[in-house]
ZAMARGU-4260 file (C-alpha; in steps of 0.2 Angstrom, whole numbers, plus 5000, padded with zeros to 4 digits):
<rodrens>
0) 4834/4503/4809 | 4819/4500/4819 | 4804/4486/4816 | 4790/4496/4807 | 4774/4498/4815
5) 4764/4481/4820 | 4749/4485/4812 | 4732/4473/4809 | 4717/4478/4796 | 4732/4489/4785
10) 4731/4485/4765 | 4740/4500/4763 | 4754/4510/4769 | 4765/4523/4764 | 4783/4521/4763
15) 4798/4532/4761 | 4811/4535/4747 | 4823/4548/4759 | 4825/4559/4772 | 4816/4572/4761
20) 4800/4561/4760 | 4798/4560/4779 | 4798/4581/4778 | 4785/4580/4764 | 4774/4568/4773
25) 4773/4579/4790 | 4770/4592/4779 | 4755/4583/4774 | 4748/4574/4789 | 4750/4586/4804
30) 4756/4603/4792 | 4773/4608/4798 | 4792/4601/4797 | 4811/4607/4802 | 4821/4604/4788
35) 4839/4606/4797 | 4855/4614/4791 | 4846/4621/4777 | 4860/4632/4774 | 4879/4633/4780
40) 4881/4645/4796 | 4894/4655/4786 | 4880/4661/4775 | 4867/4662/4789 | 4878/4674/4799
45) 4881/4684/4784 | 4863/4685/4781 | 4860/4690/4799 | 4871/4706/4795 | 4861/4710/4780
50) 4844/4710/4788 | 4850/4723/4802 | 4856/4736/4787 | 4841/4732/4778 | 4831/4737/4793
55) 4843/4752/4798 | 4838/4758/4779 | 4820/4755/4780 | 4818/4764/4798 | 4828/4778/4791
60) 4818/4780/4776 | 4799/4779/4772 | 4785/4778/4788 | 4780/4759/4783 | 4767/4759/4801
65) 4765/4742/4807 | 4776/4736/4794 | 4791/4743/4804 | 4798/4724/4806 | 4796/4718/4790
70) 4807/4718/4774 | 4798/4716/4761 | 4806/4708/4747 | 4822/4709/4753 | 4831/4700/4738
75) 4827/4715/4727 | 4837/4726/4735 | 4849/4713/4740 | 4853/4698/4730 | 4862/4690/4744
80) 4846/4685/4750 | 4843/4675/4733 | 4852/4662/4745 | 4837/4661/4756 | 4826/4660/4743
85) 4833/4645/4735 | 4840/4633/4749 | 4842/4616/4739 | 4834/4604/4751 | 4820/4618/4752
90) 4815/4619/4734 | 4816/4600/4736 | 4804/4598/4747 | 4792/4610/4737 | 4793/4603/4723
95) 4789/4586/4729 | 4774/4593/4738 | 4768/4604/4726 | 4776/4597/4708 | 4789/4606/4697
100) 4781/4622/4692 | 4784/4634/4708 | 4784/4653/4709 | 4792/4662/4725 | 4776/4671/4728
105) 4783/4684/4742 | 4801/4683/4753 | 4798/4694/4768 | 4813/4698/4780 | 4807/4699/4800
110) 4813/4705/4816 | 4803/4699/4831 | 4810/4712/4844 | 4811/4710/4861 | 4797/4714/4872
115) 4787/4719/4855 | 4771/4714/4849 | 4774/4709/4832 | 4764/4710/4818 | 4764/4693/4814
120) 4757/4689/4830 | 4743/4685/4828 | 4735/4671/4823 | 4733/4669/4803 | 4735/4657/4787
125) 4749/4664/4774 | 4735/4662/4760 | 4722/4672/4773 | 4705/4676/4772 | 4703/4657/4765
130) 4692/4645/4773 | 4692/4631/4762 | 4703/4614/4761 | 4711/4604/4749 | 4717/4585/4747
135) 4735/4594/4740 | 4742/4611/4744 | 4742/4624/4736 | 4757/4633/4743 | 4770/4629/4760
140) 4779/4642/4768 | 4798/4641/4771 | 4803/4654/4787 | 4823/4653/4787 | 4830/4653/4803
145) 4842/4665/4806 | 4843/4665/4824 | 4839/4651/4836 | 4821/4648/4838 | 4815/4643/4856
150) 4801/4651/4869 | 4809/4664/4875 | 4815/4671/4859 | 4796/4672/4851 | 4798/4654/4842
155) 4781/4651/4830 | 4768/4644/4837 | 4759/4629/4827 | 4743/4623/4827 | 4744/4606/4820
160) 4732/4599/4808 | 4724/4614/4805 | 4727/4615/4787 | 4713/4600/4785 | 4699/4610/4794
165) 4692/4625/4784 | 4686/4636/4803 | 4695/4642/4816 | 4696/4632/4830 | 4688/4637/4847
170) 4697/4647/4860 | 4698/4631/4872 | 4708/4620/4858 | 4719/4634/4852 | 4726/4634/4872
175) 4727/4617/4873 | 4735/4612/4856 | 4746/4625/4852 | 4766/4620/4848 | 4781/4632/4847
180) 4793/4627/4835 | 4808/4626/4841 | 4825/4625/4829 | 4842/4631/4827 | 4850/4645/4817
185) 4850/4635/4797 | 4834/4629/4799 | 4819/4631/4790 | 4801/4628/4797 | 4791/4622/4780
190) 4772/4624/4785 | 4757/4621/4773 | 4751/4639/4768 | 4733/4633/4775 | 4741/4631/4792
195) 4735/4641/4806 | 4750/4651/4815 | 4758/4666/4823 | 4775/4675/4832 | 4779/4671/4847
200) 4783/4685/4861 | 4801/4687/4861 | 4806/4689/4880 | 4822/4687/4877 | 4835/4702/4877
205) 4838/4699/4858 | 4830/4702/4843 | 4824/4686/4835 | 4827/4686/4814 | 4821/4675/4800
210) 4815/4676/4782 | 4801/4670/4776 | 4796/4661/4760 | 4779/4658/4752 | 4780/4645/4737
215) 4767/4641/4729 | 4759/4633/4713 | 4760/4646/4697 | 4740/4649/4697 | 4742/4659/4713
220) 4751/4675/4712 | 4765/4688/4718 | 4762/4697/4734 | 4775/4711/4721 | 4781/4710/4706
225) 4798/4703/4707 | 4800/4701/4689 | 4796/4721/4688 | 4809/4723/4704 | 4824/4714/4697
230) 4822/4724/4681 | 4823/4708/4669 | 4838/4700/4680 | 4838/4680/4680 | 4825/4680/4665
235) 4832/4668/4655 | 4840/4658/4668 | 4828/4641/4666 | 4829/4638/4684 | 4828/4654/4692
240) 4817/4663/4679 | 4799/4653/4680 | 4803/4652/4699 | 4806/4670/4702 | 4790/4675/4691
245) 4795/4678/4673 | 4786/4662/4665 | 4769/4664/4675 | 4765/4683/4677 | 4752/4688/4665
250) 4757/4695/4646 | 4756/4711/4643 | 4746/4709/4626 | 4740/4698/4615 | 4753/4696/4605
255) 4765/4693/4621 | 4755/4681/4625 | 4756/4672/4608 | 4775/4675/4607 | 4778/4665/4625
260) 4768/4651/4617 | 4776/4650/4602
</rodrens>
């Protein structure tokens, strides 16, 4: 293990429990981290699969527009991708940056296409339209890769530290400053929710798929109602119900709400 840090004028310093704490922390200094082999390659491979039906279904059905390359909420209409939804080191991670109470706020499958212009390419927070800044987040992304990112294939583009400023930064900075994330199939790019970031253009010959994950605190809600999609499913499990919804979306009534207190 190496010598930490000579350091000179430092009465305090943060030190690390695990491997998980080191994820955490970037989270919090620069907003991003690769969490790798977030799930075995078995699953990931069978997942891979699952999003291309999905998208076969949803190109053969209603006109979604722009929305074309997006699943949304894709563990509604296949619980396979409750997998995705609940990687173990994942949730760890957002729990420790966020606290116990978490609520899966929107999973969203998405194929970057070759020589496509993506939706998501363009520059944008997952909490958008917010130009304010906290000392704790309020919510991380988790974008499960499920095929290799690198430049050609349309990796994320980062800009670090942007989660701490509440504007946008100039032209000049977001071309100088810019990172593409790069990681395998099985990883999972975390990102504060307040981080500024896009799709990258896929040049490569492939489509490039992943699903994404906003998790956030329970005072911010569902982009849909998963509770209402899964039909009560999972309600009473005590992990998966309060994360899924069931515990924080609002009571029907008065006396529903006085009955969940009770």
């Amino acid at each position: 293990m190496a010598d930490p840090p000579a350091t000179y004028g430092v009465t305090q310093r943060r030190s690390l429990a695990d491997d998980l704490d080191l994820h955490v922390e970037e989270l919090e200094r620069i907003g991003y981290t690769v969490v790798p082999d977030a799930l075995p390659s078995a699953v990931i491979d069978d997942l891979r699969i699952r999003i291309d039906r999905l998208a076969q279904d949803q190109a053969a059905g209603e006109t979604v527009g722009p929305d074309a390359d997006v699943l949304r909420c894709p563990l509604a209409a296949d619980r396979a991708f409750l997998a995705a939804a609940t990687a173990p080191a994942v949730l760890q991670v957002a729990r420790r940056a966020l606290g116990e109470n978490l609520v899966l706020l929107q999973q969203n499958g998405i194929v970057n296409r070759p020589k496509a212009r993506h939706v998501q390419a363009r520059w944008h927070r997952d909490l958008p339209y917010q130009h304010f800044v906290g000392t704790q987040a309020l919510a991380v992304n988790a974008l499960l890769c499920i095929d290799d990112f690198h430049p050609d294939t349309g990796a994320t583009l980062v800009l670090p530290g942007s989660h701490r400023h509440e504007a946008f930064p100039s032209d000049r900075f977001v071309a100088d400053h810019q990172l593409g994330m790069v990681a395998p199939a099985g990883s999972v790019i975390m990102m504060d929710a307040m981080l500024y970031h896009c799709a990258g253009a896929n040049i490569s010959p492939r489509p490039r798929r992943a699903v994404n994950h906003l998790i956030g605190r329970p005072l911010l809600a569902q982009q849909i109602d998963i509770p209402r999609l899964l039909d009560g499913e999972f309600a009473e499990d005590p992990v998966l119900g309060p994360y899924l919804g069931y515990r924080w979306n609002p009571a029907s009534d008065i006396a529903a709400w006085r009955n969940a207190r009770s």
